[in-house]
C-alpha positions as CSV (number, residue, x, y, z in Angstrom):
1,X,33.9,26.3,-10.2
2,X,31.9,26.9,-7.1
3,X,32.0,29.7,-4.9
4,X,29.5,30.4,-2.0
5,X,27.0,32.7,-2.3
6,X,27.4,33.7,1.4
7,X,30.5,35.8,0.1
8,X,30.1,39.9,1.2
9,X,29.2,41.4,-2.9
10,X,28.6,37.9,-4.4
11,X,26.6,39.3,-7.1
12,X,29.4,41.4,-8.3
13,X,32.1,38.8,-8.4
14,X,29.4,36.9,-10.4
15,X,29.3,39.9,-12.9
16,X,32.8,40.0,-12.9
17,X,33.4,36.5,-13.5
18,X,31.1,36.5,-16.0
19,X,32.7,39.7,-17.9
20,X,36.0,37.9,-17.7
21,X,34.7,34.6,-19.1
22,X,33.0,36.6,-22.3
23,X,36.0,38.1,-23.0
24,X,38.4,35.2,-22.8
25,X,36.0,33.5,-25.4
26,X,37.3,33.5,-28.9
27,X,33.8,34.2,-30.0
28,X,32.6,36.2,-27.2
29,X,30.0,33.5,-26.3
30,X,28.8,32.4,-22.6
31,X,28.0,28.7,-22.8
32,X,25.5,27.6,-19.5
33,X,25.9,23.8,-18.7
34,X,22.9,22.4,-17.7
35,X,23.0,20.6,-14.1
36,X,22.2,17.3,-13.5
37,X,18.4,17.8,-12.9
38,X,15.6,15.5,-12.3
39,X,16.0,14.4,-15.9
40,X,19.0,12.3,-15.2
41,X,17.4,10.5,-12.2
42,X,14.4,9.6,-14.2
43,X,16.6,8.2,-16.9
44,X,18.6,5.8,-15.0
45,X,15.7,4.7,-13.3
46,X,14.3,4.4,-16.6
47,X,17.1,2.4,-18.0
48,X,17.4,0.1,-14.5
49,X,13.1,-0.3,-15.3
50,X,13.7,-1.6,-18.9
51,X,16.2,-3.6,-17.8
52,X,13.9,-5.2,-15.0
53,X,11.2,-5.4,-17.9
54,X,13.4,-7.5,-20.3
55,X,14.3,-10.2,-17.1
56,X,10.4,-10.2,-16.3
57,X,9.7,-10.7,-20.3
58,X,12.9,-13.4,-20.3
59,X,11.5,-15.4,-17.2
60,X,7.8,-14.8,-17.1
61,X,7.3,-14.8,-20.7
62,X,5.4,-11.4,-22.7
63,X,2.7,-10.4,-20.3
64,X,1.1,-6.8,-20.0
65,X,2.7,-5.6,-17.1
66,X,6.4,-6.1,-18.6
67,X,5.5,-4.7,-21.7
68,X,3.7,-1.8,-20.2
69,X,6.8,-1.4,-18.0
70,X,9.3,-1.8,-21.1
71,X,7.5,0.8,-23.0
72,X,7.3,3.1,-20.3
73,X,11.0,3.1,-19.6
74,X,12.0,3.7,-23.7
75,X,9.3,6.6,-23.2
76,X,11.9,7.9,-20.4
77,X,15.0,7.3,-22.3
78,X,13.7,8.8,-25.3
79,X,12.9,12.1,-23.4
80,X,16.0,12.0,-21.3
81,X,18.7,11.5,-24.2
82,X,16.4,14.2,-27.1
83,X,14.6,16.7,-24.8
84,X,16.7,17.5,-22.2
85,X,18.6,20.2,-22.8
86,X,22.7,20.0,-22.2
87,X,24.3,23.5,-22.4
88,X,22.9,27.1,-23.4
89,X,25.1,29.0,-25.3
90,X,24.4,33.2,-25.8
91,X,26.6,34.4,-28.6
92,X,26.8,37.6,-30.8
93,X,24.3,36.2,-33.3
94,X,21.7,34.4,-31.3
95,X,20.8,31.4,-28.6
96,X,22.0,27.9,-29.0
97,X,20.2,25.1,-27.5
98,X,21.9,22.1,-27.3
99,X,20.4,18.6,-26.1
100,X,22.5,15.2,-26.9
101,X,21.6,14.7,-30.3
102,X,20.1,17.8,-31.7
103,X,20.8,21.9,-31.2
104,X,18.4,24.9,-32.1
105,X,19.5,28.6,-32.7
106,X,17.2,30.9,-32.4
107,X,18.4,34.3,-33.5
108,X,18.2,37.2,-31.8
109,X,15.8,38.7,-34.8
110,X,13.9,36.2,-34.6
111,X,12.9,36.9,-30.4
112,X,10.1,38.6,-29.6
113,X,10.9,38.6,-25.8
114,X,12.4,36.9,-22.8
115,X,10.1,36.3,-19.7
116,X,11.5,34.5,-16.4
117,X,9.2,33.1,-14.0
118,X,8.0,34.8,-11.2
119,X,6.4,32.6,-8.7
120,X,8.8,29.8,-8.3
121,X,10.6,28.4,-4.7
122,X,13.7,29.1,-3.9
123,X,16.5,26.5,-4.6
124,X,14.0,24.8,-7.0
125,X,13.6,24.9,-10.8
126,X,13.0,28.3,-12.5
127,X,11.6,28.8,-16.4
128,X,13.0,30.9,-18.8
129,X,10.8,31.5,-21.5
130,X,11.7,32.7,-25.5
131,X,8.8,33.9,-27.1
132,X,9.3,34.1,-31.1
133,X,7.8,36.3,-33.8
134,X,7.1,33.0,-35.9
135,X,7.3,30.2,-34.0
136,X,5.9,28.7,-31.0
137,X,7.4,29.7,-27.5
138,X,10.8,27.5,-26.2
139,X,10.4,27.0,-22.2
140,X,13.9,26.5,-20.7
141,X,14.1,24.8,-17.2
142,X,17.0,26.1,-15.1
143,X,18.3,26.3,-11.5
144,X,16.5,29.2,-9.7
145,X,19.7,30.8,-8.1
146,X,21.1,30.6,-11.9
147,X,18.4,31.4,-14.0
148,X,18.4,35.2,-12.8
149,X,21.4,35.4,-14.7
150,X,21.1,33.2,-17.7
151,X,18.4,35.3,-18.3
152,X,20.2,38.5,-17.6
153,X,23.1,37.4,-20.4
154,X,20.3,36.5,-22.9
155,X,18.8,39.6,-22.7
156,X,22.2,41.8,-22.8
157,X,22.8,40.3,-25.4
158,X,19.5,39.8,-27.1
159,X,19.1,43.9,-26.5
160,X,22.5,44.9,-27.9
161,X,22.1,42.6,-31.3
162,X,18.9,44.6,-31.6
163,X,20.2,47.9,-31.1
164,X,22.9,47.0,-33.5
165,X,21.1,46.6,-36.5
């Protein structure tokens, strides 16, 4: 759904929204889809790359360039389809990450804090950062006009899971 952010209290039918959408979840979760970043550019370009590799090794034989190219390309693909992440999803019991193939959850226990970048430029790409007791930091990479409040659910509900206990 898309609604303009020129709208007169836009930041209160976002809260709203948002309220609405927790509680109509069975679990209570919000689930954050990724948008089509950078990340899927590179990867079809990637993919049309290796492609153009394997007619170059087909017709011209194995040379360095083509395989340089070739390798270059399943470097991009690799990245694109494992490291990307799809969809954020903040339930009661902790963060899930998901990328195609793989998913993390970090539990709330197991945060030591939630940082959003400061300096960043408007309509560009904002990070969220996780810091962990016992494992290294996660860096997330999300839209800067949406990353205010992806952050703003995590730490909701990162704060009330602690407060529970």
């Amino acid at each position: 759904m898309r609604i303009s952010y020129e709208l007169d209290n836009f930041a209160e039918l976002e809260a709203t929204l948002r309220k609405h959408l927790q509680k109509s979840s069975s679990s209570g979760a919000m689930t954050w889809f990724a948008k089509p970043s950078g990340g899927l550019v590179i990867m079809t370009m990637c993919v049309g790359g290796l492609a153009l590799s394997m007619l170059g090794l087909w017709f011209e034989g194995m040379n360095a360039r083509s395989l340089y190219g070739a390798a270059l390309s399943l470097v991009g693909i690799v990245w694109g389809s494992f490291f990307r992440i799809e969809k954020v999803i903040v339930g009661k019991e902790g963060i899930l990450l998901a990328y195609w193939k793989r998913k993390i959850i970090i539990p709330y226990a197991s945060i030591k804090n939630l940082n959003l970048q400061e300096d960043y430029l408007p309509g560009a790409w904002r990070d969220i950062r996780i810091e962990r007791f016992d494992h290294r930091p996660i860096k997330i990479e999300w839209l800067a006009d949406e990353a205010v409040s992806l952050h703003q659910d995590m730490q909701i509900a990162w704060k009330s899971a602690i407060s529970s206990r």
